[in-house]
N, C-alpha and C positions, 0 to 999 in steps of 0.2 A: 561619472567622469567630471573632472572639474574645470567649468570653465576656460579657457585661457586668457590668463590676464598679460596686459601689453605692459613694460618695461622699459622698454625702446621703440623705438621709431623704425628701426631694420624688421620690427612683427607687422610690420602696417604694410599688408600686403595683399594682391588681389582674393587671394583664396579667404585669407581670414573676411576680409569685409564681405565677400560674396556670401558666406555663410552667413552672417547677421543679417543681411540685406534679404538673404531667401526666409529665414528665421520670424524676420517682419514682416513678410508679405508684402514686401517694398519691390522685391526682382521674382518678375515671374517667368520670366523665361531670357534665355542669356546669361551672364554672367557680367563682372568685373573687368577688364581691360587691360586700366592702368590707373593706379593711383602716386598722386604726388603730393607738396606736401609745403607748407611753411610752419615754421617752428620758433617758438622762440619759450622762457622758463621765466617762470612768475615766482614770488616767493617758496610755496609748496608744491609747483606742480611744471610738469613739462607740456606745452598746448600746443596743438596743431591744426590749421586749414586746411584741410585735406581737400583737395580735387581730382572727381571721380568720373573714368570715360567707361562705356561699356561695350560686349561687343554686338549690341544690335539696339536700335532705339527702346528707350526705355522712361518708364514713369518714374524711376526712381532718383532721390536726389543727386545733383551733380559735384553739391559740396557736403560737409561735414565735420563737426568741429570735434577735436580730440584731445581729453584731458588726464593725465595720466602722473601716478608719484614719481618726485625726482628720486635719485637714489639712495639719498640721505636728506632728510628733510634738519633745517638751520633753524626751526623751532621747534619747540615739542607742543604738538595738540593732542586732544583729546578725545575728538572726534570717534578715531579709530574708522567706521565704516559706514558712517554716520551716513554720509553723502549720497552714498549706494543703497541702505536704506530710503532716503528718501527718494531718492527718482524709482527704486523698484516699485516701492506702497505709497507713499503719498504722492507724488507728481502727477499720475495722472488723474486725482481729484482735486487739483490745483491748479490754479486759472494763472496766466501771467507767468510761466516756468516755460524754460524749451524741452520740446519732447526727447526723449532717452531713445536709445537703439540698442545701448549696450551698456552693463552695468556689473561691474566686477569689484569684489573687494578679497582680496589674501589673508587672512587673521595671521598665519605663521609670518608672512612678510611685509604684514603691516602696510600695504600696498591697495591702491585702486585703479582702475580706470572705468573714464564716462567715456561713450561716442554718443555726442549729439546731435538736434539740428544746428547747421550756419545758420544764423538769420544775418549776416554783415551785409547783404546786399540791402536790407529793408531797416536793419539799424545799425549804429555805431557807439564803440565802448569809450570813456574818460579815464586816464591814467589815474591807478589807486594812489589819492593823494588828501591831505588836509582842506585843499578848496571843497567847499558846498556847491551842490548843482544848483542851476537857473532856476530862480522863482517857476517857470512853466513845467519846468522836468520835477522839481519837487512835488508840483502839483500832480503829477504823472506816476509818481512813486505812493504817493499817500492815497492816490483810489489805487491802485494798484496793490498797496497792503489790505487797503477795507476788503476787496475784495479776496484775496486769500484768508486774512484772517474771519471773515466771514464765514465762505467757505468750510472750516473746519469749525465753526463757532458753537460751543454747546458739544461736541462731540466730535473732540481731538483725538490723536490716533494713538492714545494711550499705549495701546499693543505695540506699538512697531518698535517701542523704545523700553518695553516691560517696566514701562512705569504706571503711576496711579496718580489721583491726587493728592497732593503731599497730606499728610498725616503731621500728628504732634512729635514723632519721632523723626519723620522725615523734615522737619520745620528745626527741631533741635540740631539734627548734624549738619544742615545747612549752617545755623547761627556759628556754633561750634568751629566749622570753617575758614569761613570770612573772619571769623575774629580771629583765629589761629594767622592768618592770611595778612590781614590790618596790620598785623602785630608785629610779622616781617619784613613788611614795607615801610612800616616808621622808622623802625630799628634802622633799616638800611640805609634812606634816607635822612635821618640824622634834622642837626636844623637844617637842610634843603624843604622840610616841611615844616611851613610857619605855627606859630601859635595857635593863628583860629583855625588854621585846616586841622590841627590835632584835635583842637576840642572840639570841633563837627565829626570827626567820627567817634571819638569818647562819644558824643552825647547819643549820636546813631545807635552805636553800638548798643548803648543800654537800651537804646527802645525798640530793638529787634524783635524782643519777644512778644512786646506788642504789636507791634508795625508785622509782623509777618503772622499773625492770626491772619491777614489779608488771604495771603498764601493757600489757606485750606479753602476756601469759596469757590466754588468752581465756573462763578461768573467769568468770563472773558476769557478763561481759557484755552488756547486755541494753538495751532502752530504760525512761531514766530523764526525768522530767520536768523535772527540776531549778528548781523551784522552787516546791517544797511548803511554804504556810504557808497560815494561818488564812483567807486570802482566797481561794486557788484551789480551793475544795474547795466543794460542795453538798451538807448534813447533812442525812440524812432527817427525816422529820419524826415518823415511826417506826422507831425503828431496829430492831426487832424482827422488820418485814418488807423491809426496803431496808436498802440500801448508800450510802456515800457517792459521789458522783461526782466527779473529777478532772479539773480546767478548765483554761483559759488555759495550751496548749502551746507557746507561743512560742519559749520557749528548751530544748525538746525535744533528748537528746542520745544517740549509743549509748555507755555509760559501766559502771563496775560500779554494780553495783544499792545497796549501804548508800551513795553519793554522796547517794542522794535523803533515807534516814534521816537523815545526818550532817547532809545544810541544813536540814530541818525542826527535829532537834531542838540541834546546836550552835551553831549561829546564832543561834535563837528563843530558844533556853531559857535561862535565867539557872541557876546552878548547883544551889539547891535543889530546882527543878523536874524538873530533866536526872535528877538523882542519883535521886529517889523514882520515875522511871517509864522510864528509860532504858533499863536491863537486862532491866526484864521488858518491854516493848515491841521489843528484839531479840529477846527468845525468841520471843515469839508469833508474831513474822515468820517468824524460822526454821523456828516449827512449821506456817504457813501454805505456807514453799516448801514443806515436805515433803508437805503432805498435796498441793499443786498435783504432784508428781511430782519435784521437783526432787531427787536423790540423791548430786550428786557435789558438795556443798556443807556444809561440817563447820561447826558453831559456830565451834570455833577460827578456821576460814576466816573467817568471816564479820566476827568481834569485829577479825582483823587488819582486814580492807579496813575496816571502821567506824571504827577510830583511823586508818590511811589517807585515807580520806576527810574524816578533821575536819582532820587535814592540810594536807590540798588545799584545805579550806577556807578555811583561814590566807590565802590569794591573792584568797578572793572581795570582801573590801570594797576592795581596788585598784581590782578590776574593777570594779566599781560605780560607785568615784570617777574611773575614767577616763573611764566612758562616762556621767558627767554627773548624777548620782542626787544626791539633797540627803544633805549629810552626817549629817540625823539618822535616816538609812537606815544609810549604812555604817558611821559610828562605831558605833552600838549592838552592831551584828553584829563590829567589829574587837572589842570588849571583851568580849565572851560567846565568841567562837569560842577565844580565847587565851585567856581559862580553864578552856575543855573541853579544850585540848592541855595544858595543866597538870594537869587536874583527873584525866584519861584514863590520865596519865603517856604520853603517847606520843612522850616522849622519850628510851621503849625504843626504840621503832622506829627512831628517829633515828638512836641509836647503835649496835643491835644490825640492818641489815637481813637478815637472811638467813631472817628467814620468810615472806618474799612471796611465793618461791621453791618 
């Protein structure tokens, strides 16, 4: 029998959650009561606070957060049920995530929903926007990736996504891509893209099939969320005794690990900001994998894959504008990312590949 996936908000009702709740070993005797509800709609998804009375005391929780596809989604991703994966098989060997209850995804209707935990009494969220978090919350974010990417370090869940480590053909139809991709984005934008942003990715482009040898290594390996900014994250409200937690895995990938540093801070960061907290927020990382266990992972290693990754980031506002994002999404990020590949100089790497290796 399959499932029931939520739709609407008139399915959120005592029966169905008492069934999850019993399912959990959350209600063990009694039932559901009343539930209510606040709503409001995010780019891709319809979210709800649900608050839950029972009819006799009970251990189980009072609130519950509810995330479920709008009817017609106004970008197209790729995800598919990516999400659902992730909280079925990875979340719970993931430190730093909210716990799942329920996990549904439709293939015929292209459809999901999550029931998680609320933690809004113990944290609170920042509207998804171009501002950078507080020096202290970034610091809150980057042990909190050491620590997930840790976690899966050495042995990422290849399975769950029937992938492998890329191979020379899988390196080939990536290159194949991006430059199919590069190609439509120039075009599009016309001179809106300057002279040196064309020949920095001319020049990228030819050193792809050097530069992504990187790619078959299976150092650093790991799962990355890829898409760490100011909105997917819930700040404690004490940071003294909690941590931050890491939201919204849609676009969840097995990747090397600074990919996730290099979107939060080359993308986000405008150059003053990059320069003052950059380098010491990779050390702190690096000293986060170490203390996690992680040994066969050298700075040097690291700082390389990090200008690698701003790299590859060079291809992310194509991606954006292909799959339909308003361009004052991706222009902002085309003109910050290309001044971190300048800023970074990682136009050693370009010409110099041979320390991927």
């Amino acid at each position: 029998m399959e499932p029931e996936l939520i739709t609407s908000l008139d399915q959120v009702n005592p029966t169905w959650l008492t069934k999850i709740l019993w399912r959990n070993e959350l209600l063990k005797g009694g039932r559901v009561a009343e539930v209510s509800y606040e709503s409001d709609v995010t780019s891709f998804s319809v979210i709800a606070h649900l608050r839950i009375s029972y009819t006799r005391n009970s251990q189980a929780p009072d609130r519950l957060f509810l995330k479920f596809s709008k009817p017609i989604h106004p970008v197209s991703t790729p995800e598919g049920g990516w999400e659902v994966m992730f909280y079925k098989f990875v979340a719970p060997r993931t430190p730093g995530v909210l716990r799942c209850y329920d996990a549904v995804f439709s293939r015929e209707q292209r459809k999901l929903h999550l029931l998680l935990e609320d933690v809004s009494s113990t944290h609170y969220s920042e509207p998804a926007s171009q501002l950078p978090p507080t020096q202290r919350n970034c610091e809150l974010i980057i042990r909190a990736l050491a620590d997930i990417h840790a976690a899966w370090w050495g042995r990422p869940p290849w399975d769950v996504l029937g992938w492998s480590l890329p191979d020379q053909a899988e390196v080939d139809r990536r290159i194949k891509d991006v430059r199919g991709r590069i190609g439509r984005f120039s075009n599009f934008l016309g001179d809106r893209l300057t002279e040196n942003q064309r020949n920095v990715y001319h020049e990228v482009l030819a050193a792809l099939p050097d530069l992504y040898t990187r790619l078959t290594l299976p150092t650093a390996y790991t799962v990355v969320h890829e898409d760490i900014h100011i909105g997917n994250v819930l700040y404690p409200r004490d940071p003294d005794t909690d941590t931050v937690r890491i939201i919204d895995w849609q676009t969840w990938l097995i990747d090397l690990a600074p990919k996730d540093l290099a979107h939060m801070m080359a993308l986000f960061w405008f150059p003053e900001q990059r320069r003052a907290l950059e380098i010491p927020l990779l050390q702190q990382y690096h000293a986060r994998l170490c203390e996690n266990g992680v040994t066969d992972y050298s700075w040097e290693q690291l700082w390389y894959d990090y200008r690698l990754s701003v790299i590859r980031k060079l291809f992310h506002p194509a991606w954006q504008w292909d799959t339909g994002h308003e361009p004052n999404i991706w222009w902002n990020h085309l003109e910050r990312v290309m001044m971190a590949y300048e800023d970074l100089e990682c136009r050693e790497l370009v010409e110099d590949r041979s320390m991927g290796s």
